[in-house]
N, C-alpha and C positions, 0 to 999 in steps of 0.2 A: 771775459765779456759775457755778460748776461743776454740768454736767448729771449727771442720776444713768443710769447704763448699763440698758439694758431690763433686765427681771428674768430675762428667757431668754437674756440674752447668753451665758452663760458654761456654760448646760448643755443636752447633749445631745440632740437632738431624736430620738425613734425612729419609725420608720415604725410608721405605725397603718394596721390591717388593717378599711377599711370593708365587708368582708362580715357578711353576718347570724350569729349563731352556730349551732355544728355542734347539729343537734337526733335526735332519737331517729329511728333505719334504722325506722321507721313502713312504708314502702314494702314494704319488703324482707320483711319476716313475710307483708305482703297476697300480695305475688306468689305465695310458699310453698305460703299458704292455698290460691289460686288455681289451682294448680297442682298439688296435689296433688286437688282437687276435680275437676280435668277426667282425671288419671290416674283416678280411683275411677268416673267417670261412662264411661271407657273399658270398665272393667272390667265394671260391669252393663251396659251393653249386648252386650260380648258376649257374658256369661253367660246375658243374656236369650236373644240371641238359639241359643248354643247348646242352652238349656232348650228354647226353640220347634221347633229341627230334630227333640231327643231326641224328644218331645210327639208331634210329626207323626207320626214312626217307631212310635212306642208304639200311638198310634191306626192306622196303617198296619197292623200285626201283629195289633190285636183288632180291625179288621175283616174281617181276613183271615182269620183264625180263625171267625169269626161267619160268614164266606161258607160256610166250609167244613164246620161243623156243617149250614147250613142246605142244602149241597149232598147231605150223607149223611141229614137229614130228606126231603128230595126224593125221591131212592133209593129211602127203605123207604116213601113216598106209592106211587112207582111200582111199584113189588112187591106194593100189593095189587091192580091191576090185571091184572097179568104172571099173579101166582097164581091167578087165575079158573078153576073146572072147565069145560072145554067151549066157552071161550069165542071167539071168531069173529073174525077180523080184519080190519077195514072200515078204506081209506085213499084218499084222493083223489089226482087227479094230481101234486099239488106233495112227494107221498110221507108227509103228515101220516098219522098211523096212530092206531088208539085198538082197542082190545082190550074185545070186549061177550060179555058172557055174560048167560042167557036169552032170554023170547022178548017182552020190552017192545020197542016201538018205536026202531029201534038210532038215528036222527037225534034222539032225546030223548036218548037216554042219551048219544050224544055231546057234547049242549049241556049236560048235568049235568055231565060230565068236564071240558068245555072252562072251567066257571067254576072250577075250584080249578087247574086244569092251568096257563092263563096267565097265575098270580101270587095264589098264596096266603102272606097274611099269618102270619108268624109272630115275636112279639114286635116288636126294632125292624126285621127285614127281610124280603125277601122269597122265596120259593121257586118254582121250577117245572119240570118237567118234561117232556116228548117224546118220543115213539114215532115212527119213521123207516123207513119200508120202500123198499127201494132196489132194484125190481124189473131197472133197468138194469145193476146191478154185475156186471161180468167175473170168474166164479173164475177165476185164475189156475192151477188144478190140471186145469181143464177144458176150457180153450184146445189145442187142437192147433199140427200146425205152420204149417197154411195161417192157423188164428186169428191168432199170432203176428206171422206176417209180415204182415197187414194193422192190425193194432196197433200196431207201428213206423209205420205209414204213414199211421196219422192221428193218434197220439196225440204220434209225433216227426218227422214233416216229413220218414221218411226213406224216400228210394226204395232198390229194387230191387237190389240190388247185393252185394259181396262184407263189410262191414261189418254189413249187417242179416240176412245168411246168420250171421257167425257168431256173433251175437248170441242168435239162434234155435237155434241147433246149443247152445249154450253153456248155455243155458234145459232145452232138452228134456234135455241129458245131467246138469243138475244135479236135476233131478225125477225123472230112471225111477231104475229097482231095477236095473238093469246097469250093468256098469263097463264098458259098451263105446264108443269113443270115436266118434263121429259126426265128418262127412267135416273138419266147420269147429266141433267142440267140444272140449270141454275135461275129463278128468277127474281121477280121485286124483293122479297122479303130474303131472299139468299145474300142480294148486292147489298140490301142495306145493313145486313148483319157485317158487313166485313170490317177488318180495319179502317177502309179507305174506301167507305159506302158508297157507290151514285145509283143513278136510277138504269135499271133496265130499257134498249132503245124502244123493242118490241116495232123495230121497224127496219124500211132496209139501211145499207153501210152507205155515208155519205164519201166515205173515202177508204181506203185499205186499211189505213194507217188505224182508223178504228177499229179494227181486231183487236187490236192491245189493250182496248175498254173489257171485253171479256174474259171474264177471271182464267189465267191459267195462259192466257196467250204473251209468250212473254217477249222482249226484244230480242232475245238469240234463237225464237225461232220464228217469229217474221224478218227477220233481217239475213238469217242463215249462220251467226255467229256460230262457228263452230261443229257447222256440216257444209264442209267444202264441196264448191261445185265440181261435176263430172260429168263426163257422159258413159253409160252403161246400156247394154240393150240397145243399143242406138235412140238415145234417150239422154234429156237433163236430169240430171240428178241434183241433191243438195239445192245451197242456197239460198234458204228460206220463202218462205209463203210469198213475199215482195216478188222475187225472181219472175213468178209465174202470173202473179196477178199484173204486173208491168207487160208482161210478154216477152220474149225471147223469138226472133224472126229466124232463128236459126232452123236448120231442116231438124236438130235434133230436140231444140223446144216446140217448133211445130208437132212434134213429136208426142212430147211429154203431157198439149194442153191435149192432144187427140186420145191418151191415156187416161188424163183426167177426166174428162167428157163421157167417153162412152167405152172407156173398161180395155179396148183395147191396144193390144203391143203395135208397133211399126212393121212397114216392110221393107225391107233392103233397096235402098236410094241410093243411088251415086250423085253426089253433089256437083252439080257442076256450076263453076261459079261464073263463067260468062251466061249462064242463064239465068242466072242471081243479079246482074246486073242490068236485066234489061225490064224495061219497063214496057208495062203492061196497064189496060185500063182494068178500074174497080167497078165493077157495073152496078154493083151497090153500095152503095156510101154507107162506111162503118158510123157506129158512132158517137165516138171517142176517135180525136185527131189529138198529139203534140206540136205544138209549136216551140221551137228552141230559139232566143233570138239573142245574140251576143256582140259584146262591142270591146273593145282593143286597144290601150296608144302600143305601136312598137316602141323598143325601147330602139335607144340610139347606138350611135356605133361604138363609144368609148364603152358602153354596155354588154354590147355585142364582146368588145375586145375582152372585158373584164369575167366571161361568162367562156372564154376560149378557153381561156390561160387555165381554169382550173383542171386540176390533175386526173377526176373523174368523175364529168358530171353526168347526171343522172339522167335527167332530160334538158333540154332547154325549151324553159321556161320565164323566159324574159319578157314574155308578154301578157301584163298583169289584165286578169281575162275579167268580166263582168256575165253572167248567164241571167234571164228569164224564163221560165220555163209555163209555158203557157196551153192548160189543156181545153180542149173545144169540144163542144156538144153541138149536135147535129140539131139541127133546131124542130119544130114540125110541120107539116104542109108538105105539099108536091114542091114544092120550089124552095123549098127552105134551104136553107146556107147556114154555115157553121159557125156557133156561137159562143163567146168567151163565158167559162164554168167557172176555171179557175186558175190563180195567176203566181206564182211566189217569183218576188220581186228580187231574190237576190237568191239564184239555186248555187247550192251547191254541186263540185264538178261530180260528186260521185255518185248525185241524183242525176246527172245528164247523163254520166257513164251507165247508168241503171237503165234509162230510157234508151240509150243507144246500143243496147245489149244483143251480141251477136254470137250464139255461142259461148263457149269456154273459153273464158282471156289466157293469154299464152302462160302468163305467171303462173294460174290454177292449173290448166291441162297437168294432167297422172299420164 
């Protein structure tokens, strides 16, 4: 019997492909999806976050604005004080001043003033003001030559010598009304030979700050850059030329302007500070007054929260502050009243801390 041959004998077997079949790129859209969802979620956060910076600045600018209104309310608060007929000027030793007119009991009237004076409310911030009598201030236009040269000598650490000769030489011949040149000064034809020529004033200082027009008078020593203040001798020391022409109400800058003045040392004072506190009438009107006039928003409470929580703050400072700094001239006549000289519209705190100079700040005290 003849076998029959397999039925695949004769034909071709092909390779069969045991993988699963090719199915729909399913993956491939998700990634896309994915992908484009974490571009988009880039893009609002930064957006967010650059909206938050603008936000901040926007609020940064209206409350800076809001200081400044509530700086020029403060102002004309202090103007109807200032305007008073007749009125008297009573300030204690730390140079607090208040301006009384009439004959009501002046320690009442000063506690009427002191409640609007140290922060009156106005809408969301706050406002106040200050009167500043700086009996210690050195005029500069009034200083002689012997003044001078003890003014270097405690306000810049400098002795006796040919450096602090022509300093003083260089002073006196930019204030007189002669062009005659003193042994170690300087005049027209000196300033305009320099790098950085101007003219000679040959008249008196319109402000402090003009000492730095005379050659040789530099920022680090009207400023006191790098002669720290002290007290010695029971005396200010350091601090630069500023220190003393500002005035220091302290017993030991009382001190320093009575050294500079007429040559001599102090005598041993026990300070007592409840007598520093009481006020007392001026029976002569200085005259040179400061007015300080400032205005405030608090900040809020999530503010307050956020200004806790830090691990060591320094001070707090959440109340972005606004200053005027406003100085007044006594005007002339029997009845004259005090009159705006000069005004900078946006002081710095460490021109206010300069005016409210009491002594040796605890950081400097040796």
């Amino acid at each position: 019997m003849r076998l029959k041959r397999p039925f695949f004998e004769n034909r071709t077997l092909r390779s069969v492909d045991f993988r699963s079949p090719e199915k729909p790129k399913e993956g491939s859209a998700l990634l896309i999806v994915l992908s484009v969802a974490v571009v988009l979620a880039l893009l609002v956060a930064n957006f967010g976050s650059d909206m938050n910076v603008e936000l901040k600045a926007a609020g940064s600018n209206y409350e800076e604005a809001v200081n400044a209104q509530l700086c020029r309310s403060a102002l004309a608060l202090a103007r109807l004080e200032i305007g008073q007929d007749n009125a008297r000027l009573y300030a204690n030793g730390y140079g607090d001043a208040y301006l009384i007119s009439g004959t009501e009991d002046y320690e009442t009237a000063i506690e009427e003033l002191q409640a609007y004076r140290s922060g009156y409310a106005l809408g969301r911030g706050v406002l106040s003001y200050q009167l500043v009598y700086k009996p210690s201030a050195l005029d500069p236009n009034e200083l002689g030559q012997n003044g001078w040269h003890r003014l270097f000598e405690i306000a810049c650490d400098m002795e006796e010598g040919t450096e602090r000769s022509e300093l003083v030489d260089r002073i006196i011949d930019w204030t007189d009304t002669d062009s005659n040149t003193r042994a170690n000064g300087m005049e027209e034809d000196d300033y305009q030979a320099l790098d950085n020529p101007r003219h000679v004033k040959n008249g008196p200082l319109d402000s402090p700050e003009e000492l730095m027009l005379v050659y040789g008078i530099t920022p680090e020593l009207f400023y006191g850059r790098g002669h720290s203040v002290r007290i010695e001798d029971g005396m200010i020391r350091g601090g630069g030329l500023q220190w003393y022409l500002v005035g220091d109400n302290s017993p030991e800058g009382r001190a320093s302007a009575q050294y500079v003045l007429q040559g001599t040392y102090p005598e041993d004072v026990d300070t007592n500070e409840e007598e520093e506190l009481e006020y007392e009438q001026i029976n002569v009107l200085p005259d040179t007054l400061y007015l300080i006039a400032q205005g405030y928003v608090p900040a809020s409470s999530d503010e307050d929260e956020d200004i806790v929580s830090e691990e060591e703050p320094e001070e707090i400072s959440f109340f972005p502050r606004r200053f005027i700094l406003v100085k007044l001239r006594l005007g002339e006549g029997d009845n004259a009243g005090y009159e705006l000289e000069d005004m900078m519209e946006n002081a710095s705190g460490e021109m206010i801390d300069r005016i409210l100079t009491y002594g040796v700040p605890e950081e400097e005290d040796i």
